[in-house]
LUMFI-253356 format. One line per field, with one value per residue (C-alpha): residue number from 0; residue in one letter; x, y, z. Coordinates in Angstrom, 2 decimals, always signed. Layout:
n c(NUM / ...) $
res c(A / ...) $
px c(X / ...) $
py c(Y / ...) $
pz c(Z / ...) $
# end
This chain:
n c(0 / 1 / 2 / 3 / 4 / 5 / 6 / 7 / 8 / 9 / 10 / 11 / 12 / 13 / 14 / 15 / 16 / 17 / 18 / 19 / 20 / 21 / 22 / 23 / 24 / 25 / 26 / 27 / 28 / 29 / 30 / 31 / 32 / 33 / 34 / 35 / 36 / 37 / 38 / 39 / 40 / 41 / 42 / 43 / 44 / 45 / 46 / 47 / 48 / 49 / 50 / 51 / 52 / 53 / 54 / 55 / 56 / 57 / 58 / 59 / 60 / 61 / 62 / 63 / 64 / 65 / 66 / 67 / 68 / 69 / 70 / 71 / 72 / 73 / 74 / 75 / 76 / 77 / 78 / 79 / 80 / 81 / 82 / 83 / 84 / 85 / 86 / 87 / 88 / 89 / 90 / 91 / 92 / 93 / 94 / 95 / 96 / 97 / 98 / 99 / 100 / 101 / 102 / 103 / 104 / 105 / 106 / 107 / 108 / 109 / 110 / 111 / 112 / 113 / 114 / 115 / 116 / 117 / 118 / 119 / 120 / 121 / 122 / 123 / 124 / 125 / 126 / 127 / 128 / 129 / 130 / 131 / 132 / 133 / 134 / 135 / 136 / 137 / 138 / 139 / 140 / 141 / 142 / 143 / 144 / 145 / 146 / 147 / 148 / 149 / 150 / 151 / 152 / 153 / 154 / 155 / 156 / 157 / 158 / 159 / 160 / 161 / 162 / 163 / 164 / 165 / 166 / 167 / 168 / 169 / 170 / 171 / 172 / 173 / 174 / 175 / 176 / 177 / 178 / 179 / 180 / 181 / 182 / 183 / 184 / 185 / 186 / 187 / 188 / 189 / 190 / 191 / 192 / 193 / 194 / 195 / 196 / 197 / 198 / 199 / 200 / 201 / 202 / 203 / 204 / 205 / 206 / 207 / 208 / 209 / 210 / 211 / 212 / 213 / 214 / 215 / 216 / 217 / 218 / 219 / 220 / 221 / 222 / 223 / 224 / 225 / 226 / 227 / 228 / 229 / 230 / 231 / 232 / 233 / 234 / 235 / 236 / 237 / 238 / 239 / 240 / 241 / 242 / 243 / 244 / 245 / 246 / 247 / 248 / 249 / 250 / 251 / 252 / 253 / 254) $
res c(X / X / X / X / X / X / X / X / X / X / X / X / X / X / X / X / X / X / X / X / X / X / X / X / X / X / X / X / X / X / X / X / X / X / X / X / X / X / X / X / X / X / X / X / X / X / X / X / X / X / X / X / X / X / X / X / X / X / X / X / X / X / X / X / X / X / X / X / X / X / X / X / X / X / X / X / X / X / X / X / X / X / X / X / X / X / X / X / X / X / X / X / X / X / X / X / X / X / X / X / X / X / X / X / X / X / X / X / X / X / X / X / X / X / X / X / X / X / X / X / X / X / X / X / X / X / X / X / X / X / X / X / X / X / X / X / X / X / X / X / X / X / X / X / X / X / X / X / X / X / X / X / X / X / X / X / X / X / X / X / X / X / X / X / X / X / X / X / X / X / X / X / X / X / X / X / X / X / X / X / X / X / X / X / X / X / X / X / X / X / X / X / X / X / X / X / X / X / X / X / X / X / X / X / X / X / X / X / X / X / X / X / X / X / X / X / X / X / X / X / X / X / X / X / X / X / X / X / X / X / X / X / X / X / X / X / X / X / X / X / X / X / X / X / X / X / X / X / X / X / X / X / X / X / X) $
px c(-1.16 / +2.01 / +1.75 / +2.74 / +4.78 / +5.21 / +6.81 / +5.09 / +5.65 / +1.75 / +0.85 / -0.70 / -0.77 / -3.04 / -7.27 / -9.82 / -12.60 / -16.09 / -15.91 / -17.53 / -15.37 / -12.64 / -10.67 / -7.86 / -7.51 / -3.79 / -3.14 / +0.28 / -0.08 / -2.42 / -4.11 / -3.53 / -1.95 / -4.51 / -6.98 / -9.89 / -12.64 / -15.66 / -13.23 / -14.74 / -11.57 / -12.11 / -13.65 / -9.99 / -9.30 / -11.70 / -8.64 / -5.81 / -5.96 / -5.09 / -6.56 / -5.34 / -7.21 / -7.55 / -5.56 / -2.54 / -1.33 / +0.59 / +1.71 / +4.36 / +4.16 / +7.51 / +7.49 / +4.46 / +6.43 / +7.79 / +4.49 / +3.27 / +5.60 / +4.62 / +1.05 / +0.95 / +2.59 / -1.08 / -3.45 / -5.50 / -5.35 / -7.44 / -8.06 / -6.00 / -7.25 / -4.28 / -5.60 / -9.18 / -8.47 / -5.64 / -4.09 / -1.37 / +0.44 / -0.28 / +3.14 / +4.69 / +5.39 / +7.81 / +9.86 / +9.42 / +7.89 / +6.31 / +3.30 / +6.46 / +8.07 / +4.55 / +3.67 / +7.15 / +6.00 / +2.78 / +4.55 / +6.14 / +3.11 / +0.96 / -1.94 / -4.27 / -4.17 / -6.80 / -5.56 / -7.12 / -5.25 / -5.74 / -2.12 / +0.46 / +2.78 / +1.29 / +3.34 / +6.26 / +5.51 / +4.75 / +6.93 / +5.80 / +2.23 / +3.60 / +4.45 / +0.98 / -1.09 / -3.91 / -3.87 / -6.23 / -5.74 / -8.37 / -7.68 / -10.40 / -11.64 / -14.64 / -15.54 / -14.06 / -13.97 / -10.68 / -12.14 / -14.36 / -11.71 / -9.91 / -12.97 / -13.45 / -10.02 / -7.37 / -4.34 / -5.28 / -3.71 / -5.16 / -7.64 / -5.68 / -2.83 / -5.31 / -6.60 / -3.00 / -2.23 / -5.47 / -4.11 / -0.57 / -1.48 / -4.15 / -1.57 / +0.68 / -1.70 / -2.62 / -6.40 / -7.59 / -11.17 / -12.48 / -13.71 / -16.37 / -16.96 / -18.14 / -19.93 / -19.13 / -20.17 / -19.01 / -20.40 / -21.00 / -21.23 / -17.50 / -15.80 / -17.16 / -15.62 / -12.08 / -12.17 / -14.05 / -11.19 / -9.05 / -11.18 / -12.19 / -14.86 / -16.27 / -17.73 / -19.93 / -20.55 / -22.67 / -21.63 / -22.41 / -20.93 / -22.92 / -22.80 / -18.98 / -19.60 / -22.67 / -21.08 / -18.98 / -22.09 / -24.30 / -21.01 / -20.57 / -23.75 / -23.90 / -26.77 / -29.05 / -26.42 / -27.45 / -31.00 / -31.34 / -33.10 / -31.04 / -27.61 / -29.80 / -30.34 / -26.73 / -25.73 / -28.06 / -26.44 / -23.23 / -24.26 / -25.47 / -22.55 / -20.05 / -21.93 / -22.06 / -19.51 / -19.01 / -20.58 / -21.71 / -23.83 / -23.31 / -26.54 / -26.41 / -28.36 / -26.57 / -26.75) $
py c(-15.04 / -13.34 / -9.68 / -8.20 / -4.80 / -2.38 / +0.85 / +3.55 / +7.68 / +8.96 / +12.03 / +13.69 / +12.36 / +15.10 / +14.96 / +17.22 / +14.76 / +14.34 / +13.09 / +15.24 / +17.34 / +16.45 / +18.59 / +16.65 / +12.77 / +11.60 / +7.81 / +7.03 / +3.39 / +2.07 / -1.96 / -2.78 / -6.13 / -6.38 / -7.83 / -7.60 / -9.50 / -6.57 / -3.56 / -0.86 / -0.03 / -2.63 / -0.05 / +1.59 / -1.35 / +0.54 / +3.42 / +1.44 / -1.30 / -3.73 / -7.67 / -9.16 / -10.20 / -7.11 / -7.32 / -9.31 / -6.56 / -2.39 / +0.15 / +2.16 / +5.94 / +6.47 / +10.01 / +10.78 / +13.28 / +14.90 / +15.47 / +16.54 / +19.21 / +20.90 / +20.67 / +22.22 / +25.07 / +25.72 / +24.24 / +26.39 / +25.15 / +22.16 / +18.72 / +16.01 / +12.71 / +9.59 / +7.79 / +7.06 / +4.03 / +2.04 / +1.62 / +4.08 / +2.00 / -1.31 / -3.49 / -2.10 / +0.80 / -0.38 / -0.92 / +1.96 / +4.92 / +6.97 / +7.44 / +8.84 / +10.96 / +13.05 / +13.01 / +15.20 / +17.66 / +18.21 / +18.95 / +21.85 / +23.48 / +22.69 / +21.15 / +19.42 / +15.24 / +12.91 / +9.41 / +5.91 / +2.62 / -0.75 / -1.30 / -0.50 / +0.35 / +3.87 / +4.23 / +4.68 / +8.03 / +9.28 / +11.64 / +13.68 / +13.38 / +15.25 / +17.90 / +18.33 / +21.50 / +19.53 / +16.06 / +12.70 / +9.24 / +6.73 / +3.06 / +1.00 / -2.17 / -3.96 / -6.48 / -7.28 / -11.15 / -12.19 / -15.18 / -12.91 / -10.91 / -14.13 / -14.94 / -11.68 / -9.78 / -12.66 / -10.33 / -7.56 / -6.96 / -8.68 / -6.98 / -7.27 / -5.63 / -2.35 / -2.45 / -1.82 / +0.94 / +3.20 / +3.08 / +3.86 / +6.71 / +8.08 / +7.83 / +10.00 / +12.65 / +11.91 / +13.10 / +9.57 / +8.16 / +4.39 / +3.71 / +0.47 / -0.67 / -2.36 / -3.42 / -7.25 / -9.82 / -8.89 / -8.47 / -4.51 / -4.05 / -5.61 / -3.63 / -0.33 / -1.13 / -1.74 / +1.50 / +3.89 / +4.89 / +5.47 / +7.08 / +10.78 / +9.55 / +6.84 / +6.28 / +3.34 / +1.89 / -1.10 / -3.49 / -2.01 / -4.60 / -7.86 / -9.76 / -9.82 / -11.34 / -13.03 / -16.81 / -16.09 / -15.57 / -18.65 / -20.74 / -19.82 / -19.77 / -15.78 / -15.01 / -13.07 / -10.53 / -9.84 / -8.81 / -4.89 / -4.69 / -7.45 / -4.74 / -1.87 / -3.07 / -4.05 / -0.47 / +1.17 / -1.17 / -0.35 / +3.73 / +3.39 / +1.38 / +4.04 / +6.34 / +10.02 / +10.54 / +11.87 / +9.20 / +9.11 / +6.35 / +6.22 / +5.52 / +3.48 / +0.86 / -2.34 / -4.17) $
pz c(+6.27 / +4.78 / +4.01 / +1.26 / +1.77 / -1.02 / -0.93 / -2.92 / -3.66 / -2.79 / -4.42 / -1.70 / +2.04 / +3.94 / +2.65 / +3.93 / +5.95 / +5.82 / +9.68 / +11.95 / +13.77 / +11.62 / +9.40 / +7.46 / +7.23 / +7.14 / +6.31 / +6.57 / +4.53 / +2.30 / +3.47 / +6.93 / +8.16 / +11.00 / +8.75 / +10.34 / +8.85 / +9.36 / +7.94 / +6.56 / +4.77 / +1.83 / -0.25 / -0.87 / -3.56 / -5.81 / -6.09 / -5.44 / -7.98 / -5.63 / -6.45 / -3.36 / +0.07 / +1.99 / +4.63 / +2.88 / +2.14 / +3.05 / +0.94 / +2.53 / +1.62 / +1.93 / +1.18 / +3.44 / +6.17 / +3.28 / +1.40 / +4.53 / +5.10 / +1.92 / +1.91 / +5.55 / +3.77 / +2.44 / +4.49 / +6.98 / +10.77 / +11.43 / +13.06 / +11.60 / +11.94 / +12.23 / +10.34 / +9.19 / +6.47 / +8.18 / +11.31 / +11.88 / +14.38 / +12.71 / +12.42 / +9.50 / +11.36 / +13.79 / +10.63 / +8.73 / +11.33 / +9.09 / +11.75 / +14.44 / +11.07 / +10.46 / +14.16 / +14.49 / +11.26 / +12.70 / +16.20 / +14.34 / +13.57 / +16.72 / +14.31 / +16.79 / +16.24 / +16.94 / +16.93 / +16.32 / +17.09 / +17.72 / +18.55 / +22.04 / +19.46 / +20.05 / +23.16 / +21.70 / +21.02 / +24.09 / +24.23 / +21.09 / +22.75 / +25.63 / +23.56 / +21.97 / +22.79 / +21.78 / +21.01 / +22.00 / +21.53 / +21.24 / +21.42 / +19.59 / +22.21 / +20.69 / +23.08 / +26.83 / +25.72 / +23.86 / +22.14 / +20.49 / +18.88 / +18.29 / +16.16 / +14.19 / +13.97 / +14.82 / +13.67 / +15.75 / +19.51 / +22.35 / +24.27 / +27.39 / +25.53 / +24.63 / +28.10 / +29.12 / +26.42 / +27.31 / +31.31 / +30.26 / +28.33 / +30.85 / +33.59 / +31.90 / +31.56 / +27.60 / +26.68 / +25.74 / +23.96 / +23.53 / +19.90 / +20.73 / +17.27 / +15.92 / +18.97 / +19.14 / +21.49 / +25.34 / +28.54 / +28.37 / +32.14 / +32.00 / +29.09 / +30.75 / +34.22 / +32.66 / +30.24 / +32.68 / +34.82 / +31.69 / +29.24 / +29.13 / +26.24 / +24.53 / +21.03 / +20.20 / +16.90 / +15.64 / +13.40 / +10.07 / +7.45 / +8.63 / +5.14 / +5.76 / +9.40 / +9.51 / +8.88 / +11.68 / +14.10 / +12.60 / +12.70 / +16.64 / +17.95 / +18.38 / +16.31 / +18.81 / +17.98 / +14.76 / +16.02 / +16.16 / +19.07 / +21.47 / +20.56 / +20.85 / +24.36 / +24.89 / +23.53 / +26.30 / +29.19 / +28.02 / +28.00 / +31.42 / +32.93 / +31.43 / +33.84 / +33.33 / +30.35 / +27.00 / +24.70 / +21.43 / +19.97 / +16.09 / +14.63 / +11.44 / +9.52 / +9.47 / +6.42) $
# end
């Protein structure tokens, strides 16, 4: 599918959160080219005005590090989240490194940064994470089974590739987290012995959006996975196999 890229002026680039634990969202671009089919994020075409397929398509806020720098003028020290509606390290930003540009403003004022990513793009800023008083970055690995995320994000990074990314980061001494959602079909005992050694915590997270998903499951045979109590289980294996670690379940109704 071809993206389309738009460069925009945003109004403001830094929100206060409703996220537990969470003071400030900052979303660098609007859409995401990932594309995954169960994202959350759809809901931003209410605001946006956008008709297209999310996911074909990424507005660049090209003035985000320099909205930034005035609104941290005013803001009271907080947690800044990177990013909660998009993917700050999604392709676009090789390009156009607005992610790198407000990582570098926020260095300046020693904000702590928690930071979500599918993508091994993140590595590239190592060396501003270094620099962090407090910083952690969480790579999100759904399943331990690449034909699975061939199946429900195609676009997105191979697992292997994440697996990789969440050691090189941990090796270099960078507080990391694994985001597991939404939980999709794996072998949990697996996943939890490739992201144990690397992880200092681990959140889990059901699939919440299964009208979006739910052909995908009937069309490959993985219905049992829609059954509350047969991930409930899974969710408890996985728990135990990640051993004695920070982990949060996120308990929601999936509908």
């Amino acid at each position: 599918m071809e993206i389309c890229i738009r460069e925009i002026r945003a109004q403001t680039i830094l929100s206060k959160s409703g996220i537990p634990g969470v003071d400030y969202c900052l979303n660098p671009y609007v859409g995401c080219g990932h594309g995954c089919r169960y994202c959350y994020a759809t809901f931003m075409k209410r605001f946006t005005g956008h008709r297209e397929v999310w996911g074909s398509f990424v507005d660049v806020k090209i003035n985000a590090s320099e909205l930034l720098k005035k609104q941290l003028k005013r803001a009271s020290q907080g947690r800044i989240m990177l990013s909660s509606v998009t993917d700050a390290y999604q392709p676009v930003e090789a390009r156009y490194k607005l992610t790198r540009q407000c990582l570098r403003v926020l260095l300046d004022h020693q904000f702590p940064v928690d930071i979500l990513t599918k993508s091994p793009l993140v590595l590239r800023d190592m060396d501003l994470f270094q620099q962090f008083d407090d910083i952690d970055v969480g790579i999100t690995i759904t399943t331990d089974d690449d034909r699975m995320r061939k199946l429900f994000a195609p676009r997105s990074p191979p697992i292997g590739a994440r697996l990789q990314t969440l050691k090189k980061l941990h090796d270099r001494g960078i507080t990391t987290h694994v985001f597991i959602g939404p939980l999709l079909p794996m072998n949990p005992e697996a996943l939890a012995g490739k992201i144990r050694p690397y992880a200092d915590s681990f959140l889990i997270d059901k699939m919440n959006y299964i009208t979006r998903t739910s052909a995908i499951y009937r069309q490959n045979r993985l219905t049992r996975w829609l059954d509350p109590d047969f991930t409930a289980e899974v969710v408890e294996r996985l728990r135990t196999a990640l051993g004695e670690r920070d982990t949060t379940d996120i308990e929601r109704r999936c509908n």
